[in-house]
C-alpha positions as CSV (number, residue, x, y, z in Angstrom):
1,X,-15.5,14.0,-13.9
2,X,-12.9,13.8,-10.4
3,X,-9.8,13.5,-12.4
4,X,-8.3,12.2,-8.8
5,X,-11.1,9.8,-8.5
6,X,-8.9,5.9,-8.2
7,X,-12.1,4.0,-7.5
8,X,-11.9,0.5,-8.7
9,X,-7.9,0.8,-8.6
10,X,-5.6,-0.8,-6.5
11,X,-2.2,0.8,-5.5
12,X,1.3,-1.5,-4.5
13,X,3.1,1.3,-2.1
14,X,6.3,0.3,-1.5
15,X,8.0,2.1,1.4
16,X,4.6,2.9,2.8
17,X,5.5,2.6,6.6
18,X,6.8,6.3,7.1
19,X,7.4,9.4,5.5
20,X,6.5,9.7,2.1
21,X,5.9,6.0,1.3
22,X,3.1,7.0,4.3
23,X,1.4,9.9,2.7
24,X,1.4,8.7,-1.0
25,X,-0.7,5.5,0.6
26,X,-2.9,7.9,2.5
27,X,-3.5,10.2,-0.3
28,X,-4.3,7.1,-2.8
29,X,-6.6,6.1,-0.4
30,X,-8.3,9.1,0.1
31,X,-9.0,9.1,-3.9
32,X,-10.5,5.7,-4.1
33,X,-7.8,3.3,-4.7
34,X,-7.4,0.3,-2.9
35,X,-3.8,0.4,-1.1
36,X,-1.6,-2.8,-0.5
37,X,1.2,-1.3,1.9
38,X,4.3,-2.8,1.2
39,X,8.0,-1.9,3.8
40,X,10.9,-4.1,5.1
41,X,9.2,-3.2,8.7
42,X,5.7,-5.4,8.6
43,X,4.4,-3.8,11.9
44,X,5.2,-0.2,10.4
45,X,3.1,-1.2,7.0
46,X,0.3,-2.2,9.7
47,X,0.3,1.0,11.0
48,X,-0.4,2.8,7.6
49,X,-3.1,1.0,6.7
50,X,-4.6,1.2,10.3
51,X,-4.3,4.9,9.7
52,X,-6.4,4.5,6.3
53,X,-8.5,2.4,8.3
54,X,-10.9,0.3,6.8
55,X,-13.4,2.9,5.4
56,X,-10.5,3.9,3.6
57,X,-9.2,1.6,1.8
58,X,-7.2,-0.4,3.6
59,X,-6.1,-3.5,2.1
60,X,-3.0,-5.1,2.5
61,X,0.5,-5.2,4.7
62,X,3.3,-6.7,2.9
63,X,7.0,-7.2,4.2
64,X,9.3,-6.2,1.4
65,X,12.7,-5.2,0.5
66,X,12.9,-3.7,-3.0
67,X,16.3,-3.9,-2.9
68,X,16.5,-8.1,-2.8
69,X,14.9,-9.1,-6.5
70,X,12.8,-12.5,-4.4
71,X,11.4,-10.3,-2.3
72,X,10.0,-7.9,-5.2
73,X,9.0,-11.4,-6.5
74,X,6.9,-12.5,-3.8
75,X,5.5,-9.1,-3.2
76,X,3.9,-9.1,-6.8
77,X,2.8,-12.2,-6.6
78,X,0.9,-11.2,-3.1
79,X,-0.4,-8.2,-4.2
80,X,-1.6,-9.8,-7.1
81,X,-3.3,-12.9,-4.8
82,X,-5.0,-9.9,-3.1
């Protein structure tokens, strides 16, 4: 048994555009899980899951601020469309 092994799971990253938010979303990836990449800078989410790329996982870029309680809102409710 991989006890790393997120196949079949999906993983909301917020602050997944750079530095850590970056390589927590690569490293869930790399296990298995699906990632939906979630940063106030859209085109910097893109870029982390165009590093992931689509053999790894790659699922979703969503603009949000964690900070402003509609934007968590919507984000949820995206991630959970997805």
């Amino acid at each position: 048994m991989d006890l790393f092994d997120l196949g079949g799971k999906v993983a909301l990253v917020t602050g997944a555009g750079s530095g850590l938010g970056r390589a927590f979303a690569q490293g869930l990836a790399a296990a298995g899980a699906r990632v939906i990449a979630a940063d106030r800078n859209l085109g910097w989410a893109e870029e982390t899951l165009a590093l992931i790329g689509t053999g790894g996982n790659a699922s979703l870029a969503i603009d949000a601020n964690v900070a402003d309680d509609a934007s968590v809102q919507e984000m949820a409710d995206r991630a959970k469309a997805a």
